[in-house]
N, C-alpha and C positions, 0 to 999 in steps of 0.2 A: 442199215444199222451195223455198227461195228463194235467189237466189247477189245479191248485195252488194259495192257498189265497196269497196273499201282504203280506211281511213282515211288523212286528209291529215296532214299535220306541223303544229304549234299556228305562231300566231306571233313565237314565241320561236326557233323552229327546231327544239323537241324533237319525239318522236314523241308524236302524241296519243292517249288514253288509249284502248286496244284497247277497245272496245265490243260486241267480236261477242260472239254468245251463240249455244249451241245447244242447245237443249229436246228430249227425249228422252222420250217417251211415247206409251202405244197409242193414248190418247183425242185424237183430234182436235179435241174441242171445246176441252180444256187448250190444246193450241196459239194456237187465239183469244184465249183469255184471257190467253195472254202477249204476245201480239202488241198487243193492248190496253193494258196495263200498261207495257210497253217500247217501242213501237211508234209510227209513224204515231198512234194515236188518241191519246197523250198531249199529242202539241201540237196536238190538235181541243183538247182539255182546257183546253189553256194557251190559247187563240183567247178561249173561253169566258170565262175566269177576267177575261182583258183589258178582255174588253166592257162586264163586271160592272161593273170597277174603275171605267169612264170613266160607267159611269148610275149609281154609286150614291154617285159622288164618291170610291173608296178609293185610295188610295197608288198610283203606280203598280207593276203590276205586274210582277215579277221575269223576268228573259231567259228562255225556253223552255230547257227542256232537250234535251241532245242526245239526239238518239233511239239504244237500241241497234238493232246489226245481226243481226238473229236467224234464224236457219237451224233445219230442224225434222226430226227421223227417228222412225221407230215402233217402232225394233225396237233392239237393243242393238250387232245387229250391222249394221246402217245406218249407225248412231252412229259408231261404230269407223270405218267406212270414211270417214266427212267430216271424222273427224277427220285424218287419215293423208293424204288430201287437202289437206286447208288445211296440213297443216306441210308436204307436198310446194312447193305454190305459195308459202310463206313469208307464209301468211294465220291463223294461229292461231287458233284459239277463244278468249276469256281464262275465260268462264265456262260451265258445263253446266248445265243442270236434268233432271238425272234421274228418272224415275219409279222407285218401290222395285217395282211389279209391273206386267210387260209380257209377258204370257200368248200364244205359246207359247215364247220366246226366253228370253233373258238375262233374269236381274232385276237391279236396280236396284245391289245389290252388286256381281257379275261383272260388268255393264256400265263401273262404273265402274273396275276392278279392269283390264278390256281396253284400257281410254282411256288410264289409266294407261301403262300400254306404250307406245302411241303417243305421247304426251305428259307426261311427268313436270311439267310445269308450270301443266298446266290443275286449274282454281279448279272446286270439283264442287258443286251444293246435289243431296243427295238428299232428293225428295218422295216423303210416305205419308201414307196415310189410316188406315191398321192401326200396329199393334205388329210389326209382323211380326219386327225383330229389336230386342234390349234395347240400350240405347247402350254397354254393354260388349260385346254380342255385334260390333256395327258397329267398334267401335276394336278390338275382338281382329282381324276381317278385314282391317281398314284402315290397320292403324297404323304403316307405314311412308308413308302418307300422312296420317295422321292431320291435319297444318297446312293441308291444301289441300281439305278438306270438312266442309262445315255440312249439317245433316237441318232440314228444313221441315216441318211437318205440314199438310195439307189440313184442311178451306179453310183456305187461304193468304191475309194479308191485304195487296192491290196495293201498297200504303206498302212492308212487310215486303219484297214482293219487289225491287221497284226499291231499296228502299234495298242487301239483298242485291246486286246486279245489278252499283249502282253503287260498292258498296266492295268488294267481288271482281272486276272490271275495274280499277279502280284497283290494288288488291293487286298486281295481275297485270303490269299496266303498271312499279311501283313494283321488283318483284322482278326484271322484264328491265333495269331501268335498273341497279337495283344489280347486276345481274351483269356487265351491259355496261360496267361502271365497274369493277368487279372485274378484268374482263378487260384492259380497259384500263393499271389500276394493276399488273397482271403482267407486261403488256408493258413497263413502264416500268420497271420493277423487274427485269424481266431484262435491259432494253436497261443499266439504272446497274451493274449484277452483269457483266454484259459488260465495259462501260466499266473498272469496276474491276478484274476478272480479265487484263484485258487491260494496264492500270497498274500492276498486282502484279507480272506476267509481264515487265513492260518494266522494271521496279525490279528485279526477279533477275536480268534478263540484264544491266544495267548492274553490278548490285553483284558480280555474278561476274565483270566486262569489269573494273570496276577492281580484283576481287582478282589478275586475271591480270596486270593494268599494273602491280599491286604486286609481285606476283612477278617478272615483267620488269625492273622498276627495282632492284629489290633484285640477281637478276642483273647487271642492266649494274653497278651499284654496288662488286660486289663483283669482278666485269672491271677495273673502274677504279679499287681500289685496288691487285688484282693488277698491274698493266702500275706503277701508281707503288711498289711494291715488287718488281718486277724490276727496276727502272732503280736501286733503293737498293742488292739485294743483289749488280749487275752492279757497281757501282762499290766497295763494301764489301771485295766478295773479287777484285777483279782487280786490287785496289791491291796488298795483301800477296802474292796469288800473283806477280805482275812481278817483286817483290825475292827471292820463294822461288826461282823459275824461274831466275834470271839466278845466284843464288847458287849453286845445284848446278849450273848450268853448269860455273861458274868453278870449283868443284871436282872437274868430270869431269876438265876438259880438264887441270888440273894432272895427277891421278890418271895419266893418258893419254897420260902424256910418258914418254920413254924411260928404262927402270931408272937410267941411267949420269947424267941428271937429274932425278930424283925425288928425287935428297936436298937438293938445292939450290933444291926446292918452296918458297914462306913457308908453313909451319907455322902459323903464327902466324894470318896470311890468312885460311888453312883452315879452322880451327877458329872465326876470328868469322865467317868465311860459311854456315860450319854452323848453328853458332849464331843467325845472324840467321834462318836458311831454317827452323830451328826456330819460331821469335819467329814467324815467318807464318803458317806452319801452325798454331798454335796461335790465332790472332789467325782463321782463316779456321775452324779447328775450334768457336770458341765462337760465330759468326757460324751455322753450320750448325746449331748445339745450339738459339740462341735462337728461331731459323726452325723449329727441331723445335715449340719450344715457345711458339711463336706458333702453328701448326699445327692441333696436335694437340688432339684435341677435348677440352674441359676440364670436367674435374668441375662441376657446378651446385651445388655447394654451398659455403657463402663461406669461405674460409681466412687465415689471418695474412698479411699482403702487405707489403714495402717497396716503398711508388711508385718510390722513385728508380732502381732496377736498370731498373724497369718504363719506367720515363719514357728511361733512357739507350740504352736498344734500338728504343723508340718513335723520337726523336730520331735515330739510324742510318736509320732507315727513311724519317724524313722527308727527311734531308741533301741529296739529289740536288733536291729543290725548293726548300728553305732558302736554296743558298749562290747560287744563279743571285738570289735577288730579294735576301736582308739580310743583315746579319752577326748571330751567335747568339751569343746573351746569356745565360749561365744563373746559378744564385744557389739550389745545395741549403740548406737548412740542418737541424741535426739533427732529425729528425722522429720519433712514434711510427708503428709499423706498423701497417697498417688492414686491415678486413675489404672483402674483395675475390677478386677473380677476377683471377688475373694474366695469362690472356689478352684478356678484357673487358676490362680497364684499356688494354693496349698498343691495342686496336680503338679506342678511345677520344680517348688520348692522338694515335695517328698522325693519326685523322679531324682535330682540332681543329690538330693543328704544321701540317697539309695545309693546309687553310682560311686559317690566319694567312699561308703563302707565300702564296697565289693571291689575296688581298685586296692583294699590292703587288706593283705592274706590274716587268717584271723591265729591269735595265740600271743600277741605282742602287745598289746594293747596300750603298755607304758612307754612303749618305744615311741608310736604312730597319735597322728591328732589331725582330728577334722574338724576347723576352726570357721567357725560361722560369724560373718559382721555384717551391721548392717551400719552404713555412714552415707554423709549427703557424697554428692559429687556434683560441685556446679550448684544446678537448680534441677537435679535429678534426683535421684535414688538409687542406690547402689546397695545390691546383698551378694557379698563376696561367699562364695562354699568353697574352702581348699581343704586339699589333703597331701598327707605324706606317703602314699600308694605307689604303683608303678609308674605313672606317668604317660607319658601319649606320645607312641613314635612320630618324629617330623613330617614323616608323610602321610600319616593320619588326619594330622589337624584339618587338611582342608577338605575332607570327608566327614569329619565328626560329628556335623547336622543332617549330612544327605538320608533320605530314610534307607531303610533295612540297613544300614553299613552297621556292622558292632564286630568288636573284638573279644568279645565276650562268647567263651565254650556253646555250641548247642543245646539247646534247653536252657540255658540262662537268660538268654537276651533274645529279644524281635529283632533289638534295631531299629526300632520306631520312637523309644522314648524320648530322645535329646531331639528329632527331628521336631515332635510332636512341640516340645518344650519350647523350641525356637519358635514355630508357628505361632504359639500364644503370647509369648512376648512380645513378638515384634507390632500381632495385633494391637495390642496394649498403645502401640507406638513407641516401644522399648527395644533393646538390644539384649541379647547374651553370644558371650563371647567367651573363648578358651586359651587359657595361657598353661603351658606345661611341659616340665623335662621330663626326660627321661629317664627314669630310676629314683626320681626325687617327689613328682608329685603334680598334683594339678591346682587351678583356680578356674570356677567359672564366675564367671561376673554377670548380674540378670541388672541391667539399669532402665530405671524407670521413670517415667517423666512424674512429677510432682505435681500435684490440685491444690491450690486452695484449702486451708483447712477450714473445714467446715462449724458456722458456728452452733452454738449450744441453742437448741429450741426452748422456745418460748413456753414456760410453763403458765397454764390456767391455774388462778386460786383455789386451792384445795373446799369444796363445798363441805359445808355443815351437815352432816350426817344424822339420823336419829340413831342411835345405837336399842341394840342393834339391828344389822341391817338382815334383808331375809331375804335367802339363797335358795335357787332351785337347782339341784344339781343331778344329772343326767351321766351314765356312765356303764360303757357295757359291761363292766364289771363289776359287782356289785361289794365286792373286797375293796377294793379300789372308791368305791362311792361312799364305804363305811368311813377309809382313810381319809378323806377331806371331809368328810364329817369330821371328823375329830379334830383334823387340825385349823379348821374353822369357827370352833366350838362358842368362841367367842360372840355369834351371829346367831340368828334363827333359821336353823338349816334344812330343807325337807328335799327327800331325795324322791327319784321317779324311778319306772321299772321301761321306761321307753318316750319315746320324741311323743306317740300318739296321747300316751297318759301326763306326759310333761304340758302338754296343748290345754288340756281339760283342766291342770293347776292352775296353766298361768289366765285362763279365761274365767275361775272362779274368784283366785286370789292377787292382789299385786306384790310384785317380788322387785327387786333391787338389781339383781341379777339373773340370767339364767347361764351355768355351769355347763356345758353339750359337749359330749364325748363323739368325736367324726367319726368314732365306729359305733357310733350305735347302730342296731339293726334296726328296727322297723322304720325309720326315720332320715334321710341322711339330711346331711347338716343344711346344703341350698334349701331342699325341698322344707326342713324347720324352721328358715328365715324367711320366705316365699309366706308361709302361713302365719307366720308373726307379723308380716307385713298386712295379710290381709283383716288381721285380726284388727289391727289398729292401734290408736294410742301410743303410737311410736316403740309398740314393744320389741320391734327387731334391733334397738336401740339397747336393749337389754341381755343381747346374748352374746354372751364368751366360751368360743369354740377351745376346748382343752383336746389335746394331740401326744401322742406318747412318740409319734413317727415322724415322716416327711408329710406332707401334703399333696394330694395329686395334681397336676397342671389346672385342671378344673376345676377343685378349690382353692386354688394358690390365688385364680385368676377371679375369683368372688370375692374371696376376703380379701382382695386390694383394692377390685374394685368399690364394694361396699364399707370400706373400713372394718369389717370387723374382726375383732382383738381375738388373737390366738394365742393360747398360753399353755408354754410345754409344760408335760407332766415328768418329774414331781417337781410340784412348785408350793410354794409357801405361805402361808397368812400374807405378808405383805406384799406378795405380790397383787392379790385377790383385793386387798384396802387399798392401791395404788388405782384399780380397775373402778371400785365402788365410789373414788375422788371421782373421776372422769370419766364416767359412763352414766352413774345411777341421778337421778332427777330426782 
């Protein structure tokens, strides 16, 4: 056995081509003759060849080859152990020469089969002088290594084996390189999978950071038209309520005065202060209705709409911003009615009257005009909103839908409203569009496709009544139950104190109507038709749900489905005789 410095690095920088060898055989004398072949005597060889060249005049001759490094054991299990060695020290073998018969150990097969183990990468040549196994028999034993061993027969010829020697060290060399490279290209390949896992991960947390900004804005959004539709419907109804208020005053205090001058009251007075304090209530009653029905969550499916109702409760909402910057300008003219959402519409209209005030600085107001029309166009509908405000720099325009974009200071504007605006129009099947100078003003245009006007329903003949008719009326408030008492007075009226007590009336007595407030407590209003139902006689026929609010999704979606009449509070005798035509039997 012989031990061997480490190969050096070429001067390229790579590793140079492992050369070690270890020969594996009982004969001793084999060992010489590899050491011959591989060894020390090959560049006596090359010495010789030199000498030749320069006494017989040939070519010169070619650089010496490098010698391998050759290590030697007798037995299988020697072998094994130098092998197990050198990968310890990080000195490998690159190539074996095994002997097929080494008498009384391992043979040539198991030997190589044990290397195996220690070294899955070591290059095997097995030598024999016999048949001893068929080269199917050797690839049946072998064949998970099959690539990493070549069989030599004895005699073996010195060319055959150095060339052997030297293309299975190289193999050997060639295969650590590609794996070395291999390993390499995985490290980089998980380092760019990293990189991008970690770019993926920082793309979701962003695209979720701005789903939440988007939620937020839309929030503050809708904060911020709340607060500009408090300050509309604060001014709306405390206009009418002032002349209501001051009006029953002035009728208590007449009422209030002593017997002996109560008939020397104006009559007259009396009756237009009534009358007027009526005119307010009424005026504050359809204010509440409209606020119902700006509210209340709206069917998603498109139905017959006239803009103008739409646009003149928009315009109310807007008014508390309008009258501080312009004077308002409108111009309806006769239009068809379109397909629309008349909630959607009013969300629309208010966003866009808003925008036209806050584009002119306020304190001028004689100067500035924000001119609302609405006229056909074609077989459309067109509502024109312009103003005399700053106007919309040229490189604005084609940003002035995208969402968040606004020119509007911090804290005024999301940025969301005109994109929002756009979205619902176009649903509609509609357009809105922006035309505007600089310094002079804007127009947006919302055009609408036009429906069919819808015709007038068919009215049933009014039934013959016995007067009068007899009411059950139901009402969490019992102030409230007193008040359509009175204004019903004309009828036989009998109130309840709840759904369960209203049950026991109507199974003792028959009624014309039942009056059911959706807040009542002990009762809600499904679960009081459900028993009206079960009660019989078609009495679920007989109940009219009265509501001071919206409706929840859940009764919105009962009383459509089962037809029954909801009627906002405060509402009036004739509403109530309109109900007892077409409901009471």
């Amino acid at each position: 056995m012989s031990a061997t410095p480490r190969a050096a690095e070429d001067s390229a920088g790579h590793p140079a081509a492992n050369r070690r060898v270890l020969v594996v055989d009982d004969n001793r004398a084999i060992h010489g003759d590899f050491r011959k072949v591989l060894g020390e005597g090959s560049h006596e060889q090359s010495a010789l060849a030199e000498l030749e060249a320069v006494l017989f005049g040939q070519g010169p001759p070619r650089p010496p080859a490098e010698p391998f490094l050759i290590d030697s054991a007798y037995q299988g299990q020697e072998a094994q152990a130098l092998v197990r060695q050198a990968c310890a020290d990080g000195r490998p073998y690159a190539v074996a020469f095994v002997d097929m018969r080494m008498p009384p150990g391992w043979d040539g097969v198991e030997t190589a089969q044990r290397l195996w183990e220690v070294d899955p990468e070591l290059q095997i040549v097995v030598c024999t002088a016999y048949s001893d196994y068929s080269w199917e028999e050797l690839l049946g034993k072998l064949e998970a290594y099959a690539e990493r061993f070549l069989i030599l027969k004895k005699p073996f010829d010195h060319i055959e084996v150095r060339q052997l020697a030297t293309a299975l060290s190289r193999k050997w060399t060639v295969e650590r390189q590609a794996h070395a490279r291999t390993l390499e290209l995985e490290a980089i390949v998980r380092a760019r999978t990293t990189t991008i896992r970690e770019a993926h991960d920082r793309l979701q947390r962003e695209v979720t950071q701005r789903h939440r900004m988007e939620a937020q804005l839309r929030r503050a959004q809708k904060l911020e038209a709340l607060g500009r539709l408090a300050a509309g419907i604060a001014h709306e109804i405390n206009n009418p309520l002032a002349f209501v208020i001051a009006n029953l005053q002035y009728v208590r205090r007449a009422i209030d005065l002593p017997a002996e001058d109560l008939s020397r009251a104006p009559l007259e007075d009396l009756s237009s202060a009534l009358a007027e304090a009526c005119v307010g209530g009424d005026r504050i009653k359809q204010i509440v209705r409209d606020l119902k029905a700006f509210a209340q969550p709206h069917d998603e499916s498109l139905a017959v709409v006239d803009v103008r109702p739409v646009l003149d409760f928009s315009l109310k909402m807007a008014a508390s911003e309008i009258r501080r910057r312009a004077q308002l300008v409108t111009r309806f003219d006769e239009v068809p009615a379109v397909w629309a959402i008349s909630g959607r519409l009013e969300q629309v209209f208010v966003n866009l009257l808003v925008n036209a005030a806050q584009a002119i600085e306020p304190g001028a107001v004689e100067k500035n005009q924000i001119r609302v029309t609405v006229r056909a166009l074609d077989d459309d509908v067109a509502v024109e909103i312009s103003d005399s405000g700053v106007g919309i720099p040229p490189g604005n325009l084609e940003r002035i839908f995208d969402p968040f974009f606004t020119t509007k200071p911090v804290g005024v504007g999301t940025g969301l409203g005109l994109s929002i605006c756009h979205s619902i129009v176009t649903a509609f099947g509609g357009d809105l569009t922006v035309e505007s100078v600089e310094g002079k003003g804007s127009t947006f245009r919302v055009t609408l496709p036009s429906a069919a006007r819808a015709g007038e329903a068919t009215r049933a003949p009014a039934l013959r009544l016995p007067q009068p008719a007899r009411l059950l009326v139901v009402d969490a408030e019992p102030s409230v139950a007193k008040g359509i008492r009175r204004v019903l007075s004309g009828h036989k009226v009998q109130t309840a104190d709840g759904g369960v007590d209203a049950l026991a009336l109507v199974a003792e007595h028959p009624f014309d109507l039942v009056l059911y407030d959706i807040m009542t407590r002990d009762l809600a209003p499904a679960d009081m038709y459900r028993r009206l139902q079960e009660l019989g006689r078609g009495l679920e026929r007989k109940l009219v749900l009265t509501a001071a609010g919206a409706l929840g999704p859940e009764l919105a979606q009962l009383v459509a489905e089962a037809g029954i009449p909801c009627v906002d509070k405060p509402f009036d005798a004739g509403e109530i005789e309109l109900l007892l035509q077409t409901r009471a039997t």
